[in-house]
C-alpha positions in Angstrom: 189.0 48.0 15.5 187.9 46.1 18.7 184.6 47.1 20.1 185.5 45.8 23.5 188.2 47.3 26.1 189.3 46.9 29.5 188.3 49.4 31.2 190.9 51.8 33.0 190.8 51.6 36.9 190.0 55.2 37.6 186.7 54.4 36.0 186.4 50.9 37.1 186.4 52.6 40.5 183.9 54.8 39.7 181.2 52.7 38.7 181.8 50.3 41.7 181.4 52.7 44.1 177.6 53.4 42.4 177.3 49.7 44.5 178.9 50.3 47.4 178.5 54.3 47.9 175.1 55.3 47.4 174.9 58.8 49.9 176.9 60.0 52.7 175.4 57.1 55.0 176.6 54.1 53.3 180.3 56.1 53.6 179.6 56.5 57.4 178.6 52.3 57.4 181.6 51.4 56.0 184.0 53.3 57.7 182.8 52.4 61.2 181.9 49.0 60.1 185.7 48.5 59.5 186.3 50.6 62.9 184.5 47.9 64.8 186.3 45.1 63.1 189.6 46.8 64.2 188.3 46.1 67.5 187.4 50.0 68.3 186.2 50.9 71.8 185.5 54.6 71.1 183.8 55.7 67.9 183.1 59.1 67.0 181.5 60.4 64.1 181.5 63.8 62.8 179.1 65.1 59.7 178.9 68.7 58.0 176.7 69.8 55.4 174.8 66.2 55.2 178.4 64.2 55.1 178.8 65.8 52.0 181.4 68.8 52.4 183.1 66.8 55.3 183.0 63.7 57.1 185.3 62.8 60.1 185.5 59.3 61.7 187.6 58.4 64.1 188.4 55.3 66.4 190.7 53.8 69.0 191.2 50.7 67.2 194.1 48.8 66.1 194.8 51.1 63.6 197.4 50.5 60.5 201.3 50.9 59.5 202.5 52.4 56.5 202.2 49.0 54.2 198.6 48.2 55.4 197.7 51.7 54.8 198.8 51.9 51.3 197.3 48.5 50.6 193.9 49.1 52.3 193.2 51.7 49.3 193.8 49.1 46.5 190.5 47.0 45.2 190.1 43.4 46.5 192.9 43.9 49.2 191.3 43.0 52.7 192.9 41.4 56.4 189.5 39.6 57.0 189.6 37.3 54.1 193.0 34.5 53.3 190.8 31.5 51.0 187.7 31.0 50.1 186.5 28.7 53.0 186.8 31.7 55.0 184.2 33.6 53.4 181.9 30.3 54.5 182.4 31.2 58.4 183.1 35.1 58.0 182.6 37.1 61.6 183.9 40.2 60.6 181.3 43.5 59.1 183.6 43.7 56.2 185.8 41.5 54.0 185.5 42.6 50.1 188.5 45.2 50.1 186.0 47.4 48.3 184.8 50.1 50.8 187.9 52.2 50.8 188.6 52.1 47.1 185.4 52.7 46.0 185.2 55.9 48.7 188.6 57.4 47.4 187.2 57.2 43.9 184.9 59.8 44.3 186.2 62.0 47.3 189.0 63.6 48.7 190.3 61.3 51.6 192.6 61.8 54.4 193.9 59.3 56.7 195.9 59.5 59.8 196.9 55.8 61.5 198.9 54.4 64.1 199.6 50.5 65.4 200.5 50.5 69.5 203.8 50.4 70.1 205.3 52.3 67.2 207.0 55.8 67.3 205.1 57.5 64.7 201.9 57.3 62.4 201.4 57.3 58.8 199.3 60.1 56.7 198.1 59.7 53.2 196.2 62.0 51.3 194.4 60.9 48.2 191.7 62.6 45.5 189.6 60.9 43.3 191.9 57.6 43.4 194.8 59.4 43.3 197.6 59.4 45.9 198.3 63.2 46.5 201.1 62.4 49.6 202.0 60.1 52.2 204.5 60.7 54.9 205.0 59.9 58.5 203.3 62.3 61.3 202.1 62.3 64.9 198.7 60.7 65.9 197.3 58.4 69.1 197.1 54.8 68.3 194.1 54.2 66.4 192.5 55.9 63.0 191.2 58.5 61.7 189.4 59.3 57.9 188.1 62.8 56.7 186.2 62.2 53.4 185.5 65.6 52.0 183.9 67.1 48.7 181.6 63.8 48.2 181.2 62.8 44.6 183.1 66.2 43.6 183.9 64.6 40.7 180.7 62.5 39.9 178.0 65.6 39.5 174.9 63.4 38.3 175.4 61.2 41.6 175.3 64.8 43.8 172.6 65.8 42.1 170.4 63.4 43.4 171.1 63.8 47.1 168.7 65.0 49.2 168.9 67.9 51.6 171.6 68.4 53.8 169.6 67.6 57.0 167.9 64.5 55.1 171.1 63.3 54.6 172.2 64.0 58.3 169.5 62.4 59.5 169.9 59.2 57.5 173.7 58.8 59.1 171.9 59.6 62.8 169.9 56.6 62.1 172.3 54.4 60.7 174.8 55.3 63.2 172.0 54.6 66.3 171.8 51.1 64.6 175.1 50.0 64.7 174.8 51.4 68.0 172.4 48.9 68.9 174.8 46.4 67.2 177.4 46.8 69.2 175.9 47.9 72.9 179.8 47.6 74.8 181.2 50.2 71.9 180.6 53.7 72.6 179.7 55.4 69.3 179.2 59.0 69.0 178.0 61.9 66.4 178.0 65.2 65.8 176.2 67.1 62.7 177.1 70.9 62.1 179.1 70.5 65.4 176.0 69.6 67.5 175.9 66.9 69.2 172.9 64.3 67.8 173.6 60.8 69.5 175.7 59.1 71.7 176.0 56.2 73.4 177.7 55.0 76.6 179.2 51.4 76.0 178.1 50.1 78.8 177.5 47.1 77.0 173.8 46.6 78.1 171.7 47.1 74.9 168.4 48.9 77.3 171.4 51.9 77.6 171.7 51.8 73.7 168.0 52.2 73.5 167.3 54.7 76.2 170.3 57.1 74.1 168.2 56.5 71.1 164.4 56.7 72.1 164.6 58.2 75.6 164.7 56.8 78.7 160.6 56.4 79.4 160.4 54.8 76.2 163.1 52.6 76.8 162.2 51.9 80.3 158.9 50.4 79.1 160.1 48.0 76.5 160.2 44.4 77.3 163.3 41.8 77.2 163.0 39.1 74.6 165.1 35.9 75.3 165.3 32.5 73.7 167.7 29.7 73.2 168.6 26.7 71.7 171.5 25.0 70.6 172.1 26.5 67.7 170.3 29.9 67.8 170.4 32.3 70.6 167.1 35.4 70.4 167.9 38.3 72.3 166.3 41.8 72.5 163.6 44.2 73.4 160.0 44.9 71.9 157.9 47.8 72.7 154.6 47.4 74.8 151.1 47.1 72.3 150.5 50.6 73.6 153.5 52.1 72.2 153.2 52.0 68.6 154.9 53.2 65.1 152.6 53.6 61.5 155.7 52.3 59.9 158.2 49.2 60.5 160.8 51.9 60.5 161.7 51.4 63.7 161.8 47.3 63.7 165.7 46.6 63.9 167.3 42.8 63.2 171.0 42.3 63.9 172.2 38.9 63.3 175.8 37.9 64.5 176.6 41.8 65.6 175.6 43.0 62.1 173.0 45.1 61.1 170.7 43.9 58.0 167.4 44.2 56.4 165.5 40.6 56.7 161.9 40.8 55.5 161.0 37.4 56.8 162.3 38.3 60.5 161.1 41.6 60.0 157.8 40.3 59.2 157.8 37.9 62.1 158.4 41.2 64.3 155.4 42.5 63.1 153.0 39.4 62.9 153.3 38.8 66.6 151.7 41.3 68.2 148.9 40.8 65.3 146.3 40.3 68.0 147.1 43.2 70.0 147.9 46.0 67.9 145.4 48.0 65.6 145.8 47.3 62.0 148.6 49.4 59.8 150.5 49.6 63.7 154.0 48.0 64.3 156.1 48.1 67.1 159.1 49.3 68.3 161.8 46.4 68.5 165.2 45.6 68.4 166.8 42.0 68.1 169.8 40.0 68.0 170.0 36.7 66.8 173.1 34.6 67.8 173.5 32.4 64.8 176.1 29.6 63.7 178.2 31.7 61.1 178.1 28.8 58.6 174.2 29.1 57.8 174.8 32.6 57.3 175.7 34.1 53.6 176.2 37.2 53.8 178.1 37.9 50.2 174.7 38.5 48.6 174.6 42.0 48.7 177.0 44.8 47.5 176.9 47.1 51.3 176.5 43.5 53.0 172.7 44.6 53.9 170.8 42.1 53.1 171.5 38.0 54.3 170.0 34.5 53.6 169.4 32.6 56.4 169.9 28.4 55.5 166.9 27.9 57.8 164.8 30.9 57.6 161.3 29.7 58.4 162.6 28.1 61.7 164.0 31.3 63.0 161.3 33.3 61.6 159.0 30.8 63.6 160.9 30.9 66.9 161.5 35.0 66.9 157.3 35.3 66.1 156.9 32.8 69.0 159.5 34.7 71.6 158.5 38.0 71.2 154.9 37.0 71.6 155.5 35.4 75.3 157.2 38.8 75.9 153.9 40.5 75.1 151.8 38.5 76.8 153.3 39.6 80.3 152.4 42.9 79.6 148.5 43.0 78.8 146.5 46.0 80.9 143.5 47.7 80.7 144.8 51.0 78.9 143.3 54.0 81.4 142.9 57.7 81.2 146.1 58.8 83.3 146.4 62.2 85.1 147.1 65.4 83.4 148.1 68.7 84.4 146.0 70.2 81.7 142.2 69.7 82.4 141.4 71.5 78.9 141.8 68.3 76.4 139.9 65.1 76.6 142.6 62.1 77.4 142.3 59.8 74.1 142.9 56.1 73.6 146.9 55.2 73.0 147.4 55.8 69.0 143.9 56.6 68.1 144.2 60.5 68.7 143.5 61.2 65.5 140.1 60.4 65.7 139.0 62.8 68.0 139.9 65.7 66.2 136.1 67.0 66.4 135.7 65.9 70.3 139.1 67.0 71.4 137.8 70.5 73.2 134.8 68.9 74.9 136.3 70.1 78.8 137.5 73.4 78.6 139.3 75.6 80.8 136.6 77.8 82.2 136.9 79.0 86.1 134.4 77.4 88.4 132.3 80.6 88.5 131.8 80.6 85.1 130.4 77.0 85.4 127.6 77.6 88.5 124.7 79.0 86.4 125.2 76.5 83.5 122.9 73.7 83.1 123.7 70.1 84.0 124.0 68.2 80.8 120.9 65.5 79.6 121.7 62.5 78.7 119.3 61.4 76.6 117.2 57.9 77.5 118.9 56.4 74.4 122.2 56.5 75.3 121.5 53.6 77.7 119.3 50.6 76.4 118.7 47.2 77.3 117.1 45.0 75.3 116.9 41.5 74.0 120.0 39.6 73.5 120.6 39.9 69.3 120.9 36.6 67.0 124.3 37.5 66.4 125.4 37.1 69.9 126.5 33.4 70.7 128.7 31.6 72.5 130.1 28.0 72.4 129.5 26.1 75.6 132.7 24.0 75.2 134.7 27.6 75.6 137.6 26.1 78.0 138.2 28.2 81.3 141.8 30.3 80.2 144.5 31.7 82.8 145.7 34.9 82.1 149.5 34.9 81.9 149.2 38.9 82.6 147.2 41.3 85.3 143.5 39.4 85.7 140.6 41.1 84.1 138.9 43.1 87.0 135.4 42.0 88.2 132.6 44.8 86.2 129.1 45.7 87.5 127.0 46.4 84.7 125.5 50.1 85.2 124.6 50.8 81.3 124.5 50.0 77.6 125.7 53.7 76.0 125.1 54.6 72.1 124.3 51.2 72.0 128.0 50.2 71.6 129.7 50.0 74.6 129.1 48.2 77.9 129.4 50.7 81.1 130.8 48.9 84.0 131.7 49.5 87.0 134.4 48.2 89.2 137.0 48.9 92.2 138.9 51.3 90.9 136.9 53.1 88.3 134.2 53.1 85.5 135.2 50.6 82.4 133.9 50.9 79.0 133.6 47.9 77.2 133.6 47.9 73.1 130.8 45.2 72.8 132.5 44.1 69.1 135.5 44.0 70.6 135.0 42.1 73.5 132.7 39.8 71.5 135.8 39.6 69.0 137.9 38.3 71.8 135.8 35.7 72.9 134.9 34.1 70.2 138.8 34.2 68.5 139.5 31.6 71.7 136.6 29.8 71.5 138.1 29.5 67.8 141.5 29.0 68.5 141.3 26.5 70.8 139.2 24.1 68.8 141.8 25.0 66.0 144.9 24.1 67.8 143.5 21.0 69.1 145.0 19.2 66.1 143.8 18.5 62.4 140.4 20.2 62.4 137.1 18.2 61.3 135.5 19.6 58.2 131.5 20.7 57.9 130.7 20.0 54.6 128.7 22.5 52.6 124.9 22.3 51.6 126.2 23.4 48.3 129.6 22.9 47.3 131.5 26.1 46.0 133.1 25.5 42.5 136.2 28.3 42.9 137.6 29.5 39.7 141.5 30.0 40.1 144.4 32.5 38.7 148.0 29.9 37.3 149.3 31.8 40.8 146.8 30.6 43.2 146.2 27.4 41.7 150.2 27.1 42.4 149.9 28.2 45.9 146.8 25.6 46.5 149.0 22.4 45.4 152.0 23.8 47.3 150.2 23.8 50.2 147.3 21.1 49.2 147.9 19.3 52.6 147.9 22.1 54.7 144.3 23.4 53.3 143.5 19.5 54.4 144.7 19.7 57.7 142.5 22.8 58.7 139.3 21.5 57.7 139.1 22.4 53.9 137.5 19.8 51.8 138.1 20.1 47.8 137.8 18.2 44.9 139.7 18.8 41.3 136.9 19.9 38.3 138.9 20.7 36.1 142.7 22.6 35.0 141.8 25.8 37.0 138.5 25.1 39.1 138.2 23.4 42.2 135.8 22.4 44.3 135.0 23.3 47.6 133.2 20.9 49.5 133.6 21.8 53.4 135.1 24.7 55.8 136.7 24.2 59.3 134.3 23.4 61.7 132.6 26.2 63.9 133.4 28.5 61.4 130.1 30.6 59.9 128.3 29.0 57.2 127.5 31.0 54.1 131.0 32.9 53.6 133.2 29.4 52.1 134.9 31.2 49.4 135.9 34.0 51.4 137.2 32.0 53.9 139.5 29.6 51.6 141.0 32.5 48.8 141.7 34.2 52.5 143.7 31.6 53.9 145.4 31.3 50.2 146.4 34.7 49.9 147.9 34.7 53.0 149.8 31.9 52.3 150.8 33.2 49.1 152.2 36.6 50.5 155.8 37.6 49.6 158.2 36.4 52.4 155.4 34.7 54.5 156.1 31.8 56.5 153.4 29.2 56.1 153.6 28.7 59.8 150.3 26.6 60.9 149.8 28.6 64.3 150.2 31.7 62.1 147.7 30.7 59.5 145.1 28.9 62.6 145.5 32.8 64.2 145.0 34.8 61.3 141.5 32.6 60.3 140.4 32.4 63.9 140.2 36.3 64.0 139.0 36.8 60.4 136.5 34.3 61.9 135.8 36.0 64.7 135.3 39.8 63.4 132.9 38.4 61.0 130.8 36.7 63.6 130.6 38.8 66.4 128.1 41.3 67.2 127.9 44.3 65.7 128.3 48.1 66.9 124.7 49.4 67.9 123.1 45.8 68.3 121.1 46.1 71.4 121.7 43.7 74.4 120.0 42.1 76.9 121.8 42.7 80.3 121.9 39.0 80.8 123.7 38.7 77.0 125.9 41.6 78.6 126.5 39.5 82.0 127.6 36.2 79.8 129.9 38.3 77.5 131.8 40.3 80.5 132.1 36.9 82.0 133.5 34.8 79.1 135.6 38.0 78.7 136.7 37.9 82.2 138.4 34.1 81.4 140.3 34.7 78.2 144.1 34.5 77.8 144.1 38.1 76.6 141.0 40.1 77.3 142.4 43.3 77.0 142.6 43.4 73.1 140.4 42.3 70.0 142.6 40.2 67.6 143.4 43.0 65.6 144.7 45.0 68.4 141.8 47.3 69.2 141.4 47.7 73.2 138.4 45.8 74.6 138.2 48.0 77.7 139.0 51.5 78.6 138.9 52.3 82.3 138.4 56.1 83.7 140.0 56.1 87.0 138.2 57.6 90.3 141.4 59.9 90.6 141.0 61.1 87.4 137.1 61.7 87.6 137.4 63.5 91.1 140.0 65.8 89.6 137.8 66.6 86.5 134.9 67.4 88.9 137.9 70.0 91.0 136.8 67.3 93.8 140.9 67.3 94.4 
């Protein structure tokens, strides 16, 4: 007896669609992916129970007669798709013939569909694979699916769905990013009859983005833009002070589609590096505008996933525009006015840290103020003393323009804790986070020796033998020149030792090691582009945090004059290069209104 068979086409179809149809959402991508390559308009989507008792889409595309109907349902039967060079150049979402086939397999379908200028539409009705009727009927030009009873007949795959509103939630944000896909096609949807999304087709994607996040969120993102001749970089990123704790909200769309590319992805969240905190991403949404033939995009069952031919380039060149785009939007971040006097304002996405503070100004009446004591503030608070060891500057620090608003000009009032630098200026009292500001300083200083070119070495007293794991040893003669070309000087001891013999120039003495397995790991990170300017920013501010001086380290008012001053000349003094802010200014307004002065 044979032990191997050909499998029947019911269950064929069944354990294809595992690939293709993993939840409700990935029905809801490929139906409205093929809406949009039928040239839809108007998309609306309709959802009950999580997709999974009922989903509805319907479009005002070009929709199908009988023939292409019954043939759309077969496996491997698609319009995009006529040889195999055309899969080299594809343009269209879809092009497998294997959406449809693997949906009917395990649902009930029904599908209503009309081509323009025909009398009458065409209705079929299938279950589990099987065609239940098909007959002629009434309908507008266009299409429209109902997929009910999802994997009724496939109970282990329903098992592990998640709750209804889960599931609704994952279509709401799938649906938002084809949205964003597509900003000239308005797309709709409704869940349990309410209404969750919708946007206009205006065709401008800021309208896309005001539908999804709001309209003041949207209104303060800024426009990328970037071109070449072979790669067009369009989109919007969110402002440093607005935030996510995830890259959830980091969206790449090359050539109209939607996909998940961690190198892109992770050129999104590298450049804002210097001005967001750590474990903080931003909001952002981007098309790229690619030639279709250094696409492939048959790599991934649900088309989700791409390789690019010339990935690092593009990585590099998105990193670089939507870093310009953040540069025009450096500020001091303030204390704005509230209507509530009761809560202390906090700093933009570090709330969290004031949970003990958060009650300091309470909402008492006036009368029951006048026979409390002024608060003391205790001589410590402000200090001045002599300027630390750990404070120092490089005379050769250029003079830097700021491409954003100009650093206001600070009169020193105070040291407070001793941490931050009191200030004040025209329009308010500034508090400067000495670290910080120090940070800032010293990661130009850094940087712009760095950039210069190939870096000079300083070799080491004592050279550093470094012991090796196979994986970094790899990594080291991968990138053996580039180590070379910023300042590292090594010599082979033996299989898995090297070593180290000088640093980059400037850098502190006594941490080598550190400094080189840094640079290496970084290098050696999963989808990281070994981008030179990348690599030249990361050690500069590794450099930097290490150097500068410390919270609670006394200064002189002299070593506070020369710090707000080198400050006042950097690119970007409004950040550290991790992203912390430098300054935080309480406005007049704000401090007459807190005193009921207004």
């Amino acid at each position: 007896m044979a032990g191997i068979a050909v499998l029947d086409e019911l269950t064929a179809n069944q354990i294809a669609a595992g690939e293709v149809v993993e939840r409700p959402a990935s029905v809801v991508k490929e139906l409205v992916e093929n809406s949009l390559d039928a040239r839809a308009t108007v998309i609306t989507v309709e959802a009950w129970a999580g997709g999974v008792r009922q989903l509805i889409v319907v479009d005002n595309g070009c929709g199908m007669d009988e023939e292409d109907a019954r043939l759309a349902f077969l496996r491997y039967a698609t319009s995009k798709l006529r040889c195999l060079d055309d899969l080299n150049r594809i343009t269209t979402l879809g092009f497998r013939g294997e959406a449809l086939p693997s949906i009917v397999a395990v649902s009930k379908v029904k599908l209503k569909t009309k081509t323009a200028g025909i009398h009458a539409g065409t209705f079929l009705e299938i279950h589990g694979g099987q065609l239940i009727t098909c007959r002629q009927t009434g309908v507008a030009a266009g299409t429209s699916i109902t997929v009910e009873d999802l994997f009724y007949n496939t109970p282990a795959r329903r098992k592990h769905l998640k709750k209804w509103t889960t599931e609704g939630g994952l279509i709401g944000d799938y649906i938002c990013r084809l949205a964003m896909s597509r900003p000239a096609v308005k797309i709709g949807f409704k869940h349990n009859g309410r209404e969750v999304f919708s946007s206009p087709g205006s065709g401008q994607l800021i309208d896309v983005l005001a539908a999804a996040y709001g309209i003041a969120q949207a209104g303060g993102m800024l426009p990328i833009g970037f071109q070449n001749e072979w790669l067009k970089i369009e989109g919007y990123v969110s402002k440093p002070s607005v935030n996510r704790s995830s890259r959830q909200q980091i969206t790449v769309i090359v050539n109209n589609r939607y996909i998940r590319s961690p190198a892109i992805a992770l050129a999104l969240q590298d450049a804002p590096h210097t001005m967001l905190p750590g474990g903080r991403y931003p909001v952002a949404v981007i098309h790229l505008t690619i030639d279709p033939g250094l696409v492939d995009v048959n790599i991934h069952p649900a088309k989700l996933e791409i390789r690019l031919l010339n990935e690092k380039e593009v990585s590099t060149l998105v990193r670089q525009s939507v870093r310009e785009a953040l540069h025009t939007s450096l500020v001091i971040p303030g204390l704005p006015v509230q209507k509530d006097p009761g809560r202390l304002p906090t700093v933009p996405g570090e709330g969290h840290r004031f949970t003990k503070e958060k009650e300091i100004i309470r909402k008492e009446t006036v009368s029951q103020r006048v026979n409390q004591k002024p608060i003391r503030i205790e001589q410590d608070f402000f200090t001045f003393d002599m300027e630390p060891p750990g404070l120092f500057f490089s005379e050769s620090l250029p003079g830097y323009n700021s491409k954003s608003q100009p650093f206001p000009p600070v009169q020193i009032i105070g040291h407070l804790l001793p941490t931050y630098i009191l200030g004040c200026g025209e329009e308010g009292l500034y508090l400067i986070d000495q670290h910080a500001a120090h940070e800032r300083v010293l990661y130009e200083d850094y940087l712009a020796g760095m950039s210069s070119g190939s870096l000079a070495a300083q070799m080491l007293l004592t050279p550093a033998p470094l012991h090796l794991s196979h994986g970094e040893l790899q990594s080291l003669l991968e990138y053996r020149e580039f180590f070379t070309s910023l300042g590292f000087e090594m010599d082979d001891l033996s299989g898995d030792t090297m070593l180290l013999r000088g640093v980059p120039v400037n850098f502190p003495f006594g941490e080598a090691e550190a400094y080189f397995r840094d640079v290496l790991d970084y290098l050696a990170a999963p989808g990281r582009s070994p981008d030179r300017q990348d690599v030249i920013h990361h050690l500069a501010a590794t450099a930097a945090c290490r150097a500068a001086v410390k919270s609670g380290s006394r200064l002189s008012v002299e070593a506070m004059k020369m710090l707000l001053e080198k400050l006042t000349g950097a690119t970007n003094p409004y950040t550290c290069p991790h992203g912390r802010p430098t300054t935080i200014m309480f406005s007049f307004t704000e401090l007459a209104r807190r005193f009921l002065r207004t």
